[in-house]
PDB file as gemmi writes it, atoms N, CA and C in Angstrom:
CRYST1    1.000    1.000    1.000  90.00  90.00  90.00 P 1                      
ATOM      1  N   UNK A   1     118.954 114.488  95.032  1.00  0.00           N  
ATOM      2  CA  UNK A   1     118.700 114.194  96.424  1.00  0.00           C  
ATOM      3  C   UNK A   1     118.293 112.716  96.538  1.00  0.00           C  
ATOM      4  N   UNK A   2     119.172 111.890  97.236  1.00  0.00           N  
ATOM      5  CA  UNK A   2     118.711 110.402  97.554  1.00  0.00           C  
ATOM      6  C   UNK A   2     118.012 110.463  98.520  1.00  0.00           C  
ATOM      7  N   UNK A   3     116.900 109.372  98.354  1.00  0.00           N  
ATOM      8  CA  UNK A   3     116.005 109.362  99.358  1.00  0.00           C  
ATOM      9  C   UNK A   3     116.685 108.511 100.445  1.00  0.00           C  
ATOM     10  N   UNK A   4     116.444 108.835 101.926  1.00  0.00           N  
ATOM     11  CA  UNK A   4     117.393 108.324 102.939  1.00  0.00           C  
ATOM     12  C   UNK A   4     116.893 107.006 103.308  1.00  0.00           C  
ATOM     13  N   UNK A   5     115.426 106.805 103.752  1.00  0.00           N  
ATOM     14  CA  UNK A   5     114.712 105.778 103.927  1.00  0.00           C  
ATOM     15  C   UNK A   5     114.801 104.274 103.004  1.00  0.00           C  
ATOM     16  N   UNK A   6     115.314 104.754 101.757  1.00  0.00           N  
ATOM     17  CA  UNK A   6     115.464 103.617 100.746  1.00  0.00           C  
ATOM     18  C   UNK A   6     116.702 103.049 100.802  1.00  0.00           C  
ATOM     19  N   UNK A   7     118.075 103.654 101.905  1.00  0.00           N  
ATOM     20  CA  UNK A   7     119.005 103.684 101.790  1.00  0.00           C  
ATOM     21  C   UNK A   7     119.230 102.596 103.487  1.00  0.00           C  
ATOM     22  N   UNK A   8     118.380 102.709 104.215  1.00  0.00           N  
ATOM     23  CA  UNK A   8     118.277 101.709 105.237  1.00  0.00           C  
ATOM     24  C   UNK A   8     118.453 100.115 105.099  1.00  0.00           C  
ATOM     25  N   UNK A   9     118.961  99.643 105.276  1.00  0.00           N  
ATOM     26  CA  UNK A   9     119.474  98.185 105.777  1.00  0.00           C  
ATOM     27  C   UNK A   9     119.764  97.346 106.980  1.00  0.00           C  
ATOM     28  N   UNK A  10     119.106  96.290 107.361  1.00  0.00           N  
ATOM     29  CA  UNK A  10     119.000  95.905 108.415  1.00  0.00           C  
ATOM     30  C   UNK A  10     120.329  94.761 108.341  1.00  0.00           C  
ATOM     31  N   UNK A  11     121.284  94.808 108.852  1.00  0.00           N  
ATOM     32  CA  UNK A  11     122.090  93.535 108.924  1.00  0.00           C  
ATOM     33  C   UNK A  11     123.420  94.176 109.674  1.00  0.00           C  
ATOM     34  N   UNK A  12     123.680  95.004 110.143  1.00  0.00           N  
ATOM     35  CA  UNK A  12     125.192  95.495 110.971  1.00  0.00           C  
ATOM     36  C   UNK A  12     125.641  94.411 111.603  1.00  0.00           C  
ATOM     37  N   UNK A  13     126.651  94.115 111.151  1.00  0.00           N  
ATOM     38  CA  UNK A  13     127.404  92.435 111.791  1.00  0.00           C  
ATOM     39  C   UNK A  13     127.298  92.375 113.531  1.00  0.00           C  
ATOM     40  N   UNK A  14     126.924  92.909 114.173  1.00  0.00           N  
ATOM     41  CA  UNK A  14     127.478  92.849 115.950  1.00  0.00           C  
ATOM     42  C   UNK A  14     125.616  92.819 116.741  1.00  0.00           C  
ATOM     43  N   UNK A  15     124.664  93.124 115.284  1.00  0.00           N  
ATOM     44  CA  UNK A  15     122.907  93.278 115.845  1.00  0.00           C  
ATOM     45  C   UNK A  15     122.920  93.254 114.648  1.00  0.00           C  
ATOM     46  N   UNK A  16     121.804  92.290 113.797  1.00  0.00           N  
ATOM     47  CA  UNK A  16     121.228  91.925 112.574  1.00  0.00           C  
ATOM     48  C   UNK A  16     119.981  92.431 112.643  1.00  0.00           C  
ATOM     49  N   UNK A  17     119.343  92.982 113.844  1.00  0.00           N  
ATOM     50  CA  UNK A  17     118.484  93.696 114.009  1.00  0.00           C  
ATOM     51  C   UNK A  17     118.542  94.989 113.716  1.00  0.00           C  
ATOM     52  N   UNK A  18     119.790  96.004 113.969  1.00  0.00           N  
ATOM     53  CA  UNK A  18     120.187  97.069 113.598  1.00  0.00           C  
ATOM     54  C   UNK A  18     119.992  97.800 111.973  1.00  0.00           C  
ATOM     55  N   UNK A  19     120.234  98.542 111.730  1.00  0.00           N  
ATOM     56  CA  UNK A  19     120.328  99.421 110.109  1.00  0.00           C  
ATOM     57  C   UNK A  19     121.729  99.798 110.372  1.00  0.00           C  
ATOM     58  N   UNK A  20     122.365  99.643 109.207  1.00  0.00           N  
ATOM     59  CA  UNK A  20     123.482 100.049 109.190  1.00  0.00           C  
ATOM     60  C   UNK A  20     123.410 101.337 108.604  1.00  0.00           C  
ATOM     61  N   UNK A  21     124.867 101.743 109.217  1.00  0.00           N  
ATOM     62  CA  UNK A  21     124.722 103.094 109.452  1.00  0.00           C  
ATOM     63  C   UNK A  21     125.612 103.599 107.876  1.00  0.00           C  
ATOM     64  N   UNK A  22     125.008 104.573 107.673  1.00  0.00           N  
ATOM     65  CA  UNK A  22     124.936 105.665 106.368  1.00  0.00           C  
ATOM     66  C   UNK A  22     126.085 106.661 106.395  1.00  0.00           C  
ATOM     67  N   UNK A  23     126.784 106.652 105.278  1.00  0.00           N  
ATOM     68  CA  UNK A  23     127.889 107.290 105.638  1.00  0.00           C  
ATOM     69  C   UNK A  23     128.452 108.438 104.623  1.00  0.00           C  
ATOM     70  N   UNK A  24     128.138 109.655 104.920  1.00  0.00           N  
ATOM     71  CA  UNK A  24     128.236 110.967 104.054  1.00  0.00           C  
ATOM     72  C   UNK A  24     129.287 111.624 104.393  1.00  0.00           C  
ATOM     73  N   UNK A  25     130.609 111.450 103.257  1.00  0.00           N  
ATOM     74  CA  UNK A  25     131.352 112.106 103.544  1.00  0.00           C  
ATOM     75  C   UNK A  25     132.373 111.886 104.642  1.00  0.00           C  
ATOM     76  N   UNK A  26     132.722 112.986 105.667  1.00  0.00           N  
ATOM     77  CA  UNK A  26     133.079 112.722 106.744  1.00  0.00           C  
ATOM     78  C   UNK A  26     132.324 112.524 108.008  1.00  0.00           C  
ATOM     79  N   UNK A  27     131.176 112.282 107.351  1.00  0.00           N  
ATOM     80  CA  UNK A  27     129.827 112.361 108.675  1.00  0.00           C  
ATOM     81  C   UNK A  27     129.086 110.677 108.293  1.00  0.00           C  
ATOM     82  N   UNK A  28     128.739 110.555 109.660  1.00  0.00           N  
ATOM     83  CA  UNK A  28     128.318 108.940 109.677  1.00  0.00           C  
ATOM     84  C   UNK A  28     126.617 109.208 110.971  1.00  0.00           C  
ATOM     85  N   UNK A  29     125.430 108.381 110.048  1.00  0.00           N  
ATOM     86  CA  UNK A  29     124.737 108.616 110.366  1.00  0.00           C  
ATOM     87  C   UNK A  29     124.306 107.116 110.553  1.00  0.00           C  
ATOM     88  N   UNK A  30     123.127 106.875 112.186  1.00  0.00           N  
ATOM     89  CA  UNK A  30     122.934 105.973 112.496  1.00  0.00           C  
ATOM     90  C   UNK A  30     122.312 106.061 112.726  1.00  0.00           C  
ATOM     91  N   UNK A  31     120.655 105.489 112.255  1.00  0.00           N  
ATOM     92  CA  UNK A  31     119.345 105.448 112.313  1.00  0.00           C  
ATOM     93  C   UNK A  31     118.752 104.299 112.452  1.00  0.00           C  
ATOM     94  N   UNK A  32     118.194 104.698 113.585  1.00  0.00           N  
ATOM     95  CA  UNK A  32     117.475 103.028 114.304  1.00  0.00           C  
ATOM     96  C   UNK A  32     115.646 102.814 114.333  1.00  0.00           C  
ATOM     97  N   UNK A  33     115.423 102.140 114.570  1.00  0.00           N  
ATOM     98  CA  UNK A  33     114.061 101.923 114.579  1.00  0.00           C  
ATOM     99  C   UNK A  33     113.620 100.210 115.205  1.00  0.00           C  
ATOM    100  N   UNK A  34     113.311 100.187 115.895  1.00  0.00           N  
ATOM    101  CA  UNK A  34     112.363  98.281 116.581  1.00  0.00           C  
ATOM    102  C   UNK A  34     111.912  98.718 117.911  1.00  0.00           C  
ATOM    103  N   UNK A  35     111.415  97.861 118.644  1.00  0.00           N  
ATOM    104  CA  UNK A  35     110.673  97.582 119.665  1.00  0.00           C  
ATOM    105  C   UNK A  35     111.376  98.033 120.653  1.00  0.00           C  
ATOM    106  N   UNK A  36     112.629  98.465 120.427  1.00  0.00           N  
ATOM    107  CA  UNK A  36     113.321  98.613 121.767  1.00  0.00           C  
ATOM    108  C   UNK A  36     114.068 100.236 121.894  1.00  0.00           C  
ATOM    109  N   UNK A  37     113.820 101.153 120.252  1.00  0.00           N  
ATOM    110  CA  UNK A  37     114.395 102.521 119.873  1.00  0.00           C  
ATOM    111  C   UNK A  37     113.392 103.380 120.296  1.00  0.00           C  
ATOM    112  N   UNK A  38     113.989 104.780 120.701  1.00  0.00           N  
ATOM    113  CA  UNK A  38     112.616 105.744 120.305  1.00  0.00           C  
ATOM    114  C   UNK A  38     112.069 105.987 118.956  1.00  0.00           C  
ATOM    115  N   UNK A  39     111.251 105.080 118.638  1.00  0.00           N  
ATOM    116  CA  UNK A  39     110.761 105.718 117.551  1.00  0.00           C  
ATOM    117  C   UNK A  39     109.128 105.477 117.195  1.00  0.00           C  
ATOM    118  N   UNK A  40     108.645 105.193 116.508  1.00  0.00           N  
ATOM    119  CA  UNK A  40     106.994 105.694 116.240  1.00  0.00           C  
ATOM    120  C   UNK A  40     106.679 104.619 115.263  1.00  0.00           C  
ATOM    121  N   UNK A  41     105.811 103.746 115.064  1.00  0.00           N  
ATOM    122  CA  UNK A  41     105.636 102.661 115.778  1.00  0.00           C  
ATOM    123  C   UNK A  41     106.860 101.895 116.705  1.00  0.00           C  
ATOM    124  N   UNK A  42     106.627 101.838 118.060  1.00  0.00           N  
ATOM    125  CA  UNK A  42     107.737 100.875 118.808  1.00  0.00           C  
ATOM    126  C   UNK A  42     107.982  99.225 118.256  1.00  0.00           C  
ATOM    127  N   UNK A  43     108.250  98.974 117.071  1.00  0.00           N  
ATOM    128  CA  UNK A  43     107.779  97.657 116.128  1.00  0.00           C  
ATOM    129  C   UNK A  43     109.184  97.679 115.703  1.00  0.00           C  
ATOM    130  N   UNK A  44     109.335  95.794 115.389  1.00  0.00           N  
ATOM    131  CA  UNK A  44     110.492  95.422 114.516  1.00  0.00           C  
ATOM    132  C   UNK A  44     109.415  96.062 113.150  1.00  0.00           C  
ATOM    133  N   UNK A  45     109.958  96.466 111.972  1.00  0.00           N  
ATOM    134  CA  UNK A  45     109.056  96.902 111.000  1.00  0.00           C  
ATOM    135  C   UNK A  45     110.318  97.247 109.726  1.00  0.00           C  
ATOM    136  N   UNK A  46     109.549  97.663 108.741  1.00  0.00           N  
ATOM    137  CA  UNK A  46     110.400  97.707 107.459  1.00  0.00           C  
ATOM    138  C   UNK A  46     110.716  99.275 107.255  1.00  0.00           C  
ATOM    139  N   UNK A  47     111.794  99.724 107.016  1.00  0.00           N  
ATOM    140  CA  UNK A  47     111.837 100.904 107.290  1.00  0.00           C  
ATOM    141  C   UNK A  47     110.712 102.398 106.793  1.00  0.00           C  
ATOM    142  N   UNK A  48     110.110 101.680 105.640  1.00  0.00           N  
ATOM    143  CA  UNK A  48     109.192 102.621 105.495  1.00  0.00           C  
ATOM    144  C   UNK A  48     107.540 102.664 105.940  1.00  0.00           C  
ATOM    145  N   UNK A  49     107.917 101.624 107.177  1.00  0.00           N  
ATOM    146  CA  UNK A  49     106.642 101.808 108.018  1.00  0.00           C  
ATOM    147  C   UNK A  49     106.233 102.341 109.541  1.00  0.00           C  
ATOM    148  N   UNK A  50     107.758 103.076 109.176  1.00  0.00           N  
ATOM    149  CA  UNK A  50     107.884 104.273 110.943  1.00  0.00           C  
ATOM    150  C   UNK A  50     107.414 105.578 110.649  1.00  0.00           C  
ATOM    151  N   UNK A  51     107.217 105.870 111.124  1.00  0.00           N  
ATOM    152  CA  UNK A  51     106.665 107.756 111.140  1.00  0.00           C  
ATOM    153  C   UNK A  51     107.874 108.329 111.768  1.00  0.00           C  
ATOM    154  N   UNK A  52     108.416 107.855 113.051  1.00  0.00           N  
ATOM    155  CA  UNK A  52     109.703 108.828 113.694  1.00  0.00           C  
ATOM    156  C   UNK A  52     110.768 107.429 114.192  1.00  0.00           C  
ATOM    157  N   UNK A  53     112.084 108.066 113.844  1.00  0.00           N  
ATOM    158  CA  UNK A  53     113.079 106.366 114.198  1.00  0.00           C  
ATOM    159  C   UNK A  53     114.158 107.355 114.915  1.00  0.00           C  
ATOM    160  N   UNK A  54     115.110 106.779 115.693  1.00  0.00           N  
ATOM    161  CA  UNK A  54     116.456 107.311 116.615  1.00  0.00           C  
ATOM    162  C   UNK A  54     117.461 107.550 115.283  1.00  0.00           C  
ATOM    163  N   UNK A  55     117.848 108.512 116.426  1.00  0.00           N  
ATOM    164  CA  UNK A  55     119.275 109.291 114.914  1.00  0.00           C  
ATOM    165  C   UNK A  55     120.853 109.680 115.854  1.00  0.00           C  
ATOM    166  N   UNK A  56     121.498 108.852 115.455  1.00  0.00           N  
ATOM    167  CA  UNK A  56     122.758 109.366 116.244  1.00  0.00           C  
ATOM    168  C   UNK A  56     123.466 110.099 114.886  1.00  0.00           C  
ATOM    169  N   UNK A  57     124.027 110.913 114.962  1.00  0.00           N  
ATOM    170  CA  UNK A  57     124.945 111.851 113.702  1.00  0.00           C  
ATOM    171  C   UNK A  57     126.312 112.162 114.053  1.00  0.00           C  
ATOM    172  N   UNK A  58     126.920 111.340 113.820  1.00  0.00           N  
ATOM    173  CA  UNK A  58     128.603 111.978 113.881  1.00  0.00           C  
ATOM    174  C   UNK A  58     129.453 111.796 113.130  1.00  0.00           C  
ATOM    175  N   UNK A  59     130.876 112.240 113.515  1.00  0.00           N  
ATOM    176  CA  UNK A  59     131.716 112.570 112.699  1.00  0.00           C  
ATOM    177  C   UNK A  59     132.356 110.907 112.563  1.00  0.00           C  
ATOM    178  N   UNK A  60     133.127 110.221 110.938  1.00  0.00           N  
ATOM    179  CA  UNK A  60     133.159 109.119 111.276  1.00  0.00           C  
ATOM    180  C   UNK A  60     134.280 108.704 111.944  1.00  0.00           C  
ATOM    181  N   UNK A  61     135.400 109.659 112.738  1.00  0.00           N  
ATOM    182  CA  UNK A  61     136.626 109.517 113.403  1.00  0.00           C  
ATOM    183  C   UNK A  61     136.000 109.269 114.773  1.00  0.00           C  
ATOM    184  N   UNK A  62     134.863 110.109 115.302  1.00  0.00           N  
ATOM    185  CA  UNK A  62     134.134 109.723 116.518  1.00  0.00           C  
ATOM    186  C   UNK A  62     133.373 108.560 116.679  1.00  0.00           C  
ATOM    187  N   UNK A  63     133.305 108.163 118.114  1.00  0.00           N  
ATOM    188  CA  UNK A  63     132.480 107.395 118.563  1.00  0.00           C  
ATOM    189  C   UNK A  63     130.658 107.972 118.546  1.00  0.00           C  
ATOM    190  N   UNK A  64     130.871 108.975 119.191  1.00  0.00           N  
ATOM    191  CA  UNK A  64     129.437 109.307 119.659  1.00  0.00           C  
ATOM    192  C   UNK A  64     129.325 110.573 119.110  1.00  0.00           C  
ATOM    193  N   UNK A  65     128.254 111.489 119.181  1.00  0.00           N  
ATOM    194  CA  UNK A  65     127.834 113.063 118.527  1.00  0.00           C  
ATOM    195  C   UNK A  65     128.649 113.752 119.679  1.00  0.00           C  
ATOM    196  N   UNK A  66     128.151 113.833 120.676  1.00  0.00           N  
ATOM    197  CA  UNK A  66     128.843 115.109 121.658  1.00  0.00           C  
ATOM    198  C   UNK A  66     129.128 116.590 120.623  1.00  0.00           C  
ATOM    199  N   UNK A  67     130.307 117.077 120.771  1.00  0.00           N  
ATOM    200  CA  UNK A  67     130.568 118.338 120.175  1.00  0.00           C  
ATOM    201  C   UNK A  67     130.310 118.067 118.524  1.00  0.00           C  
ATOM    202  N   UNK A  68     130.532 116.781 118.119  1.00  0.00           N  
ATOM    203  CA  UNK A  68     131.423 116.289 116.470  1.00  0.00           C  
ATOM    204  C   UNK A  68     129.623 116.773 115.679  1.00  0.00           C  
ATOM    205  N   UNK A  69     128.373 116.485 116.317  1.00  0.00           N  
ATOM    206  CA  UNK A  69     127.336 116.980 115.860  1.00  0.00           C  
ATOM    207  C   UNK A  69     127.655 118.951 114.854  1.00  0.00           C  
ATOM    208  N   UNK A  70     127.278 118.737 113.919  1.00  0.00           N  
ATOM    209  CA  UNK A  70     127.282 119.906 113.136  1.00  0.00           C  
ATOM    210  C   UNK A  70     126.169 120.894 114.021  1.00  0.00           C  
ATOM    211  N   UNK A  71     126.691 122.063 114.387  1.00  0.00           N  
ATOM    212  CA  UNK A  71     125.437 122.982 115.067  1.00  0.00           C  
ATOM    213  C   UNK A  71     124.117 122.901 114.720  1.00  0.00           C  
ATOM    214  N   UNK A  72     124.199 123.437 113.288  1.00  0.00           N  
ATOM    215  CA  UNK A  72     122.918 123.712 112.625  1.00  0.00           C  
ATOM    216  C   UNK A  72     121.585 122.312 112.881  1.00  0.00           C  
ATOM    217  N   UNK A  73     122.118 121.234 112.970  1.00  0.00           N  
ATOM    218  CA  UNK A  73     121.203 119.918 113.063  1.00  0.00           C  
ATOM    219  C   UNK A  73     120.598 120.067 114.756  1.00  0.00           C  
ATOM    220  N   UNK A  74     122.299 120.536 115.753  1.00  0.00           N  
ATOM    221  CA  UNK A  74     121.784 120.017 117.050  1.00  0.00           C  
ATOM    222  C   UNK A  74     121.002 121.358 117.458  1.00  0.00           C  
ATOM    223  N   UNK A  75     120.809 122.441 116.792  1.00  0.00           N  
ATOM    224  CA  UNK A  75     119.923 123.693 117.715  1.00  0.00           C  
ATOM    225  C   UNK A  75     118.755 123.644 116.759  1.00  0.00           C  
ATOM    226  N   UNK A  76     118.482 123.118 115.951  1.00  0.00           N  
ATOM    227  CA  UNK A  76     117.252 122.354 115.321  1.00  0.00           C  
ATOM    228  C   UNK A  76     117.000 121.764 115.615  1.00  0.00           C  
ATOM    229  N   UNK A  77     116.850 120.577 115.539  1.00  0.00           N  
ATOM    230  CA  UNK A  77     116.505 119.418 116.878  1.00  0.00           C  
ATOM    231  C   UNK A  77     117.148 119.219 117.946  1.00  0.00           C  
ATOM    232  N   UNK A  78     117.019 120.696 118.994  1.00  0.00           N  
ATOM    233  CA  UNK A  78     117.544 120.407 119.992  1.00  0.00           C  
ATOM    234  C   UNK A  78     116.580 119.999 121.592  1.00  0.00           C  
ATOM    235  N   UNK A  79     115.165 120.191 120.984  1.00  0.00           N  
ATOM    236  CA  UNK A  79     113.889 119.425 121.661  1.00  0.00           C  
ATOM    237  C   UNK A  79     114.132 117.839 121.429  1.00  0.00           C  
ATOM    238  N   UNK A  80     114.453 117.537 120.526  1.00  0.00           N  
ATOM    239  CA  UNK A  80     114.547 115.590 120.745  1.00  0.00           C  
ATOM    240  C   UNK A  80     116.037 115.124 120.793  1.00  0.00           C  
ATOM    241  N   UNK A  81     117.151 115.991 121.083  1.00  0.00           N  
ATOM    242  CA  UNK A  81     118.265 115.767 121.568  1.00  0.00           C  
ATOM    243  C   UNK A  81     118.644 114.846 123.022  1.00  0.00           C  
ATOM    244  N   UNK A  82     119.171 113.898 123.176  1.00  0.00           N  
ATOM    245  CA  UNK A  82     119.036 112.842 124.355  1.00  0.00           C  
ATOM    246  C   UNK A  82     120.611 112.921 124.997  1.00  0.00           C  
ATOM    247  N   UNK A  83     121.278 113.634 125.919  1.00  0.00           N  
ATOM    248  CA  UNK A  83     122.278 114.241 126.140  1.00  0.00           C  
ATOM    249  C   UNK A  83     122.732 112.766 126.217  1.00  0.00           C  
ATOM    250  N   UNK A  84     122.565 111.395 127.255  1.00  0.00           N  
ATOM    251  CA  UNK A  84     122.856 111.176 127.750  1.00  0.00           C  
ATOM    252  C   UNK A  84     123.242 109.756 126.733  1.00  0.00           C  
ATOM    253  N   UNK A  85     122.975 109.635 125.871  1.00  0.00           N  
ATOM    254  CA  UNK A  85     123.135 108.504 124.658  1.00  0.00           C  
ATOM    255  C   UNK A  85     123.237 109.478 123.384  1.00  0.00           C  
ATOM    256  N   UNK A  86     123.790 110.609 123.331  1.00  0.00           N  
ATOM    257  CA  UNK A  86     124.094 111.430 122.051  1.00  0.00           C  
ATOM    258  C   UNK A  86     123.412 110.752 120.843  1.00  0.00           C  
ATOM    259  N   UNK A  87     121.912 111.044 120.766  1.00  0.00           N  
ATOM    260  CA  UNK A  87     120.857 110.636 119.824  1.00  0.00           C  
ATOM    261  C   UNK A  87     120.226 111.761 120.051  1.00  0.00           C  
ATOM    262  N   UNK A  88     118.635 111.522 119.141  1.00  0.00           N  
ATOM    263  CA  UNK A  88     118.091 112.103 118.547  1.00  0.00           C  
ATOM    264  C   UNK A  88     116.845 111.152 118.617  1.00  0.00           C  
ATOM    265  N   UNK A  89     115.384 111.578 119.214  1.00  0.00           N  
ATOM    266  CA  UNK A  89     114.500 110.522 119.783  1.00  0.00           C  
ATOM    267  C   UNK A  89     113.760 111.085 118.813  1.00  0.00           C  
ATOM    268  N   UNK A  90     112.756 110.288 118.636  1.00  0.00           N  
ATOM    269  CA  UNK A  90     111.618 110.403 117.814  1.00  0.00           C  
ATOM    270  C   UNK A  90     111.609 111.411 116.631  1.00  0.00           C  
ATOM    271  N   UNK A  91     112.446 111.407 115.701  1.00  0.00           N  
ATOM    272  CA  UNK A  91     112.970 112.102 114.337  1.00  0.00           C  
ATOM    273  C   UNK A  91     111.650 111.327 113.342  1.00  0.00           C  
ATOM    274  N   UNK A  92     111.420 112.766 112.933  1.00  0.00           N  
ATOM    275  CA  UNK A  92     110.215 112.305 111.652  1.00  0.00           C  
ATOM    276  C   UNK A  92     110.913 111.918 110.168  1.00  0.00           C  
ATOM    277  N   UNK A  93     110.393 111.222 109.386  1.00  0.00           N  
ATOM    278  CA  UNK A  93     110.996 110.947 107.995  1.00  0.00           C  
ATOM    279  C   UNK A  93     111.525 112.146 107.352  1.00  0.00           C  
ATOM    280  N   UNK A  94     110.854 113.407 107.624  1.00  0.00           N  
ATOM    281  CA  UNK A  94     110.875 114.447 106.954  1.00  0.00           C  
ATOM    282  C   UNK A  94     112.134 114.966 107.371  1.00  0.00           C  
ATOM    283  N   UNK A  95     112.452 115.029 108.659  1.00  0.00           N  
ATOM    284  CA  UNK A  95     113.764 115.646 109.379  1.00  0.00           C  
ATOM    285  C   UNK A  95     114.631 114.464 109.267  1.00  0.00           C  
ATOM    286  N   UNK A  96     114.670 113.323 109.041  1.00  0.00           N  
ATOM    287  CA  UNK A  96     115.704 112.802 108.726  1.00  0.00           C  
ATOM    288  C   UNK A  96     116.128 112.725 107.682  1.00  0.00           C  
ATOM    289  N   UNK A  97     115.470 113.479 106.213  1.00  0.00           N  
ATOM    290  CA  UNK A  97     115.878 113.536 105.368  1.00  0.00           C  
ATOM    291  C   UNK A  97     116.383 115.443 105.287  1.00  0.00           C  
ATOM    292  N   UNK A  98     116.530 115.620 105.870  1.00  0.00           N  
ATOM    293  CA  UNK A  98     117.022 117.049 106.393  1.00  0.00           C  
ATOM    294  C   UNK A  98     118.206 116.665 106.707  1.00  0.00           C  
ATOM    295  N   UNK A  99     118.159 116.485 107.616  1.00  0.00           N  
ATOM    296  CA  UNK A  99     119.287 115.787 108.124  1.00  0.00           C  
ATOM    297  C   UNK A  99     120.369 115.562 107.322  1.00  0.00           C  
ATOM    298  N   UNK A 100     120.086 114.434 106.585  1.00  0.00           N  
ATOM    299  CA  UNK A 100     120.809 113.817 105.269  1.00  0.00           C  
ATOM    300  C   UNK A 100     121.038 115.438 104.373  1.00  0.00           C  
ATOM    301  N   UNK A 101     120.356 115.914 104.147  1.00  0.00           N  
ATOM    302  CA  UNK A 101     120.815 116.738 102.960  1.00  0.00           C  
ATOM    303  C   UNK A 101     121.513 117.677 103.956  1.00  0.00           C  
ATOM    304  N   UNK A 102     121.338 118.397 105.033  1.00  0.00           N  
ATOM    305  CA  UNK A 102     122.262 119.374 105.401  1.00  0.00           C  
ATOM    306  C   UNK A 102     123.825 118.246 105.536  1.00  0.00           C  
ATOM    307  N   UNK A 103     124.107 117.234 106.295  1.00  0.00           N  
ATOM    308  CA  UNK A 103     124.989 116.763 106.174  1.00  0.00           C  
ATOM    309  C   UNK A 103     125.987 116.666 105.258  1.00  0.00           C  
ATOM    310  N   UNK A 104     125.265 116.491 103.724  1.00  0.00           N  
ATOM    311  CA  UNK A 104     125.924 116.624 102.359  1.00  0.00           C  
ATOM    312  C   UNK A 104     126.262 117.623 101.892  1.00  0.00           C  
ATOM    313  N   UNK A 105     125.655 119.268 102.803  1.00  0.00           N  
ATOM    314  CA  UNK A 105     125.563 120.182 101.956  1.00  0.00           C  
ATOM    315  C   UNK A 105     126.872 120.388 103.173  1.00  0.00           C  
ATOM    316  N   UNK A 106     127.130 120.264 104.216  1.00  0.00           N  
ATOM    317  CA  UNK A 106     127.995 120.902 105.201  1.00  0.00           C  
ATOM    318  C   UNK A 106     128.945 120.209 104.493  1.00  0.00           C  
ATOM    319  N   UNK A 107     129.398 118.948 104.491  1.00  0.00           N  
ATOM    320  CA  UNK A 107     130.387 118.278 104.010  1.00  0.00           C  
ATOM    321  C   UNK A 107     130.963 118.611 102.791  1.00  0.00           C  
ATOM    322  N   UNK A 108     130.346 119.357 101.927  1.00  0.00           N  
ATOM    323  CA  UNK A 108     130.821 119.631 100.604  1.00  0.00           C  
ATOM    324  C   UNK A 108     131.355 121.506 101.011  1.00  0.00           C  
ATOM    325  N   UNK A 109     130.695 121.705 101.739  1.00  0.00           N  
ATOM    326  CA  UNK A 109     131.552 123.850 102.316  1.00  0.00           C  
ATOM    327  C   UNK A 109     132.353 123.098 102.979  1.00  0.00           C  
ATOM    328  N   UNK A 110     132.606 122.125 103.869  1.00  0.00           N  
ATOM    329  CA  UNK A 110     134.128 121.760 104.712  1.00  0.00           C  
ATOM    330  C   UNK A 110     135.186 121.303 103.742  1.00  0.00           C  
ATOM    331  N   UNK A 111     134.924 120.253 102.235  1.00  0.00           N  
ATOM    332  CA  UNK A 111     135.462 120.039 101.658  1.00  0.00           C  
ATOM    333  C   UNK A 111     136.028 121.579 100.809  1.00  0.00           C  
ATOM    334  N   UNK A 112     135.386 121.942 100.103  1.00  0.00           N  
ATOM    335  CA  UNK A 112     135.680 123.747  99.767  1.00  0.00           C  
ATOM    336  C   UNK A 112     136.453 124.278 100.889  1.00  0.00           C  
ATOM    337  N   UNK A 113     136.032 124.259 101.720  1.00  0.00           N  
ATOM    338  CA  UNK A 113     136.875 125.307 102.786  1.00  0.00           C  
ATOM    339  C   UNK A 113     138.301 124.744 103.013  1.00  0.00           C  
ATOM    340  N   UNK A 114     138.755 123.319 103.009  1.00  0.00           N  
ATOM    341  CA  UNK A 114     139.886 122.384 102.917  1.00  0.00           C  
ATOM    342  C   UNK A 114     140.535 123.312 101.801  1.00  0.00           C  
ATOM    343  N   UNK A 115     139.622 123.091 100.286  1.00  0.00           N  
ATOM    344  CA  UNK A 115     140.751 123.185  99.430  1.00  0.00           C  
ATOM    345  C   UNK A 115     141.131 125.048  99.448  1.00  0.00           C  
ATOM    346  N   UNK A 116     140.378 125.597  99.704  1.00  0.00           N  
ATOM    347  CA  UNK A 116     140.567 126.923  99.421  1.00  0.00           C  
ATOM    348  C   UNK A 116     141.846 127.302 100.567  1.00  0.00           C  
ATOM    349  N   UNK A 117     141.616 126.989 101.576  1.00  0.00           N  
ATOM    350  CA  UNK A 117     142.975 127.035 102.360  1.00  0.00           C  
ATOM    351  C   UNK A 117     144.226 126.200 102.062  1.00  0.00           C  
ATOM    352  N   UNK A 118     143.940 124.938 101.319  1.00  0.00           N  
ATOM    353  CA  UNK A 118     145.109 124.107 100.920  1.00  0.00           C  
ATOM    354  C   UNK A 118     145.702 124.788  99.740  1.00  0.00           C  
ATOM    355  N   UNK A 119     144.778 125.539  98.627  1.00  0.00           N  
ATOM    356  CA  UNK A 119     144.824 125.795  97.696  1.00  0.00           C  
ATOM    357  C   UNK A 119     145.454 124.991  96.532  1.00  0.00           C  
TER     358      UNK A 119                                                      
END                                                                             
């Protein structure tokens, strides 16, 4: 299990302010955190000095989460679900490393489920 937080980087070419976004599989995860995200301290800061940071989760053919969100994540956190910017507000370290591992674990039964039907 990689730790997700150690895996954060601030430099996405278009906002150098941004973390670039993390990419599992066929799923692409985008986790934010500064003065201007929902997250816990509202601070430009180093990633392992937030308690809760923004989480968009989608598929990496999509733009945004909408449907492409895996169920199991969005009826779990479906209290900090933000319809209207397909995020995820104030996500604790703990659930974003949830996050991360269900992502890897779904992506590897979709990969199985590919080959078993491709055979």
């Amino acid at each position: 299990m990689r730790d997700i937080v150690s895996m954060l980087h601030r430099g996405f070419p278009l906002n150098p302010a941004l973390f670039d976004p993390i990419e599992i599989g066929r799923f692409r995860i985008s986790i934010q955190a500064s003065h201007c995200h929902h997250c816990s301290p509202r601070k430009d800061l180093n990633p392992y000095q937030y308690d809760e940071m923004e989480v968009a989760v989608y598929e990496r053919t999509a733009l945004y989460g909408g449907t492409t969100i895996p169920p199991i994540i969005k009826r779990t956190l479906h209290h900090k679900f933000e319809p209207c910017g397909h995020f995820f507000s104030y996500v604790t370290v703990k659930e974003l490393q949830w996050i991360y591992d269900t992502l890897e674990n779904e992506d590897r039964r979709l990969e199985n489920e590919i080959n078993v039907k491709c055979g």
